[in-house]
Every structure is written in structure tokens, then in C-alpha cells.
N, C-alpha and C positions, 0 to 999 in steps of 0.2 A: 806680015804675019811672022810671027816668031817662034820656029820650030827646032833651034837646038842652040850652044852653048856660041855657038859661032856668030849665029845673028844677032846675041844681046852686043856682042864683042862690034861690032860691025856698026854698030845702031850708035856706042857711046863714042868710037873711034871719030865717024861726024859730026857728034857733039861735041868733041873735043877739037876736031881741026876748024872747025866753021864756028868758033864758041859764038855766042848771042849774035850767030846771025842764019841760025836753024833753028827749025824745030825737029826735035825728032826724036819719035816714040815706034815701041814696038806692040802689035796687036796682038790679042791674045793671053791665055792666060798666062804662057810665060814670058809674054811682053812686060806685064806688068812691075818687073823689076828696072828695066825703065824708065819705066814712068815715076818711077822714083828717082834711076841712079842723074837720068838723064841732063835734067836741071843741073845737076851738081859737077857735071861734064861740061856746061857750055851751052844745053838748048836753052833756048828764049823761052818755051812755056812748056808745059805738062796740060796733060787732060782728066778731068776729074769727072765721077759723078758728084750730084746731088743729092744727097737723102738714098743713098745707095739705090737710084736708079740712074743707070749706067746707057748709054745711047753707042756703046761700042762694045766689043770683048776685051777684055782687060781691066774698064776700068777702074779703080779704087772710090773712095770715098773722100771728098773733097780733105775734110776734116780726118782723116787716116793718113793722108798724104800730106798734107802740113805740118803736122806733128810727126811725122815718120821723117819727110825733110829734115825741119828743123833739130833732130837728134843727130842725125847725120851730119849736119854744120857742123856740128859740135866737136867732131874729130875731124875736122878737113881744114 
């Protein structure tokens, strides 16, 4: 669960050292920055809803998070 500015820091820091050989997301709603930056860090997946029903706290919308990805490619 992701409760201040420290955990998201923490979360992509293992993204980054274990790239594509972690996953790893932060719960929550201020997880869900994460679940964005994460993939772009090095985790092997993200977790999405479906049709924005969501089986965790945090999660985005499949198609919100592709597209929000993908713009963020864009500058990296």
C-alpha cells in the first residue's frame, strides 16, 4: 500500500534495479502512479482493470493505461 511520496520512490527504485525481472506495483490510490510509471522503470507487467471494474485499489482502466503509457514513450 502506498502511503507517501517515499513508497512510489521505493516501488520504481526495484523497477529499476530488477528491470524485466519484477513486477511491481503500488496499491492504492496513490499507487496508481505506478502502475503507470512502473513498466517504464523496468517492471515486466502492470495490472489493469476491465471496463473500469477494478479487483484491487488503484486500479486504472485497461485502455487509460495504454494510452497514458504510450504518451509517456514518447519522451523516454
Amino acid at each position: 500500500m502506498i502511503n507517501n511520496k517515499e513508497d512510489i520512490i521505493k516501488i520504481l527504485r526495484l523497477a529499476n534495479e530488477f528491470e524485466n525481472n519484477i513486477i511491481s506495483i503500488g496499491m492504492g490510490d496513490k499507487g496508481k502512479i505506478t502502475r503507470i510509471l512502473s513498466p517504464l522503470f523496468g517492471s515486466v507487467v502492470s495490472y489493469a482493470s476491465f471496463k473500469n471494474k477494478s479487483s484491487a485499489p488503484g486500479q486504472i482502466d485497461i485502455e487509460e493505461l495504454k494510452e497514458t503509457i504510450n504518451i509517456l514513450k514518447k519522451y523516454l
